[in-house]
N, C-alpha and C positions, 0 to 999 in steps of 0.2 A: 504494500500500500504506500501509494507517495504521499508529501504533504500535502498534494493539492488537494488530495483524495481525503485524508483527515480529516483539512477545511471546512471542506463540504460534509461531512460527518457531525463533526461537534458542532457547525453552525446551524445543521437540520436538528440535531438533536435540544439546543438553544429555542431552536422557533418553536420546536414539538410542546416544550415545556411550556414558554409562554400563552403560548396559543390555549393550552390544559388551563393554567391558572387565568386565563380573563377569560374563559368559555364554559367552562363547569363548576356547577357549583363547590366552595372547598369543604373538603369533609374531614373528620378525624383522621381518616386513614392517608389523605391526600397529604396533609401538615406532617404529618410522622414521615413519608417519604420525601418532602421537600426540605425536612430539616437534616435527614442522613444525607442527601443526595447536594443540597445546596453547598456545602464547604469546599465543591470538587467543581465549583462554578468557574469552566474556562476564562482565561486572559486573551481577548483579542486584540484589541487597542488600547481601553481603560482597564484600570484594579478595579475590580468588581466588589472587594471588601466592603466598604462601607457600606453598601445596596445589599450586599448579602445578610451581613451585620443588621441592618433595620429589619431585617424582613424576621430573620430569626429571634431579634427583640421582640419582634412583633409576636409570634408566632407563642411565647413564653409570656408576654404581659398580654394580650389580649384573648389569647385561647381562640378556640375553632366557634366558639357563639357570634363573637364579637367580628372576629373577622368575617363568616358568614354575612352575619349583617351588615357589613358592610359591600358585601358583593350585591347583594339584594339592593341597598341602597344606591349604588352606583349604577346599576345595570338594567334591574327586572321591575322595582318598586316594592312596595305599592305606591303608589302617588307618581308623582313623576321624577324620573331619574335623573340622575346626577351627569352622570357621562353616557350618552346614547350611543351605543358603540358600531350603530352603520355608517358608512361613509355615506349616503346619498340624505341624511341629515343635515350633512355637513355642506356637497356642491347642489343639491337643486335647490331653484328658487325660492320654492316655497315650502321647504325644507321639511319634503315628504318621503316616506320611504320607497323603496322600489325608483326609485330615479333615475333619469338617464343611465350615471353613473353604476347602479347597479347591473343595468343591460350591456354597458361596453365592458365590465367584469365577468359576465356570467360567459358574453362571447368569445373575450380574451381566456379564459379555461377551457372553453369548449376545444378553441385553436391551438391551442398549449395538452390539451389532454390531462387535466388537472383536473377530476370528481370531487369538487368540492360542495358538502351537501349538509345544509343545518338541520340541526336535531329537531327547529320546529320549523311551522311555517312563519319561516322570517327571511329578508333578505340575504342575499350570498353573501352581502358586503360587510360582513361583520368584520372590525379590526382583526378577533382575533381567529378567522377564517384566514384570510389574509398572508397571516403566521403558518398556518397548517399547508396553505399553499407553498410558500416560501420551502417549506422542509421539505416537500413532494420534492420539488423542483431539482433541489441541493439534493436528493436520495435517486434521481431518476437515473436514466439511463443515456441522458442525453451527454456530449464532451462537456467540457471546460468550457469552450467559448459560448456553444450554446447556453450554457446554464446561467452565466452570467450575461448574456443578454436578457434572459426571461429574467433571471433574478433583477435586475438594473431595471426594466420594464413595466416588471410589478409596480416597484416602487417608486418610480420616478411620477410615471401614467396613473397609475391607482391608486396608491398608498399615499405617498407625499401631499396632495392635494387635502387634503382630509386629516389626514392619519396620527401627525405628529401631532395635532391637536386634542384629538382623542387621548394620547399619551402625556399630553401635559395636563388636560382636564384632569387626570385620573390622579395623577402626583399632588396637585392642588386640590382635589375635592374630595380624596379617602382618611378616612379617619382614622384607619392603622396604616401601620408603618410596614406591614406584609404588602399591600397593594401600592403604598409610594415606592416601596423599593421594588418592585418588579414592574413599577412604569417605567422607573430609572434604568432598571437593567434591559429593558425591552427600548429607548432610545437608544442607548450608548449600541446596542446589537444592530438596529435599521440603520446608523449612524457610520458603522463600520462597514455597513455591504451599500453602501449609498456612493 
């Protein structure tokens, strides 16, 4: 295996994670494997320590209730959420779901061969869909050059427009420090493949 090969490895497995923690709700079982598994959080460009570090504060002074609630409040409700997490909230006009935005995504995976498919009926363009695409991509079978055009493409075309906002909303609006550091570790990561 070369290092290019790696790259693409640990950086699919980075998106895998993220994509898990802003898409599923977190459960006892989820926090016990993000706490063994987070201190082996790869170096790509930034020290990932301190981001690690809050999330596992977190994880220790807020327990799996509170951070729960917290995903609930940011994400699903009741009432209205903190961070809407589709993009086409974010580019159409009248800042509806199912958006342009959503249709030149769902096309762009169809052209790319990326099955990306939400667990309910909700738009494709969920950020952390997004991320699960990203890992496809980085895990497929396409070269180097290819990969990194789609990867470069995602994000420039789909993600960026929208995306990085989403990710700063969520740093700013959570109430534990499990969700501000895994918005952190999730910019510093689209930051580095950008």
């Amino acid at each position: 295996m070369t290092s290019e090969d790696n790259k693409w490895i640990i950086s699919a497995a980075m998106f895998n994670w993220l994509a898990d923690i802003f898409y599923q709700i977190p459960t006892a079982e989820k926090l016990v494997l993000v706490k063994e598994s987070l201190v082996d959080w790869p170096i790509l460009s930034k020290d990932p320590s301190v981001h690690v570090n809050t999330i596992l504060a977190s994880i220790e002074a807020d327990g799996q209730g509170e951070i729960n609630q917290d995903f609930h409040r940011l994400f699903i409700g009741p009432g209205k959420k903190e961070v809407y997490p589709w993009g086409s909230i974010y580019t159409d006009e009248e800042k509806l779901l199912f958006g342009p935005s959503t249709f030149l995504w769902k096309e762009f995976c169809f052209e790319n061969n990326l099955d990306i498919q939400p667990e309910s009926n909700e738009p494709t363009d969920h950020f952390a869909l997004f991320f699960y695409g990203l890992a496809a991509i980085m895990l497929s079978e396409y070269d180097d050059e290819k990969k990194s055009f789609i990867v470069s493409k995602i994000l420039k075309v789909h993600f960026h427009p929208w995306g990085k906002t989403v990710l700063e909303l969520i740093e700013q609006k959570a109430q534990t420090g499990y969700f501000k550091g895994f918005a952190l570790l999730a910019k510093d990561l689209v930051e580095h493949w950008s």
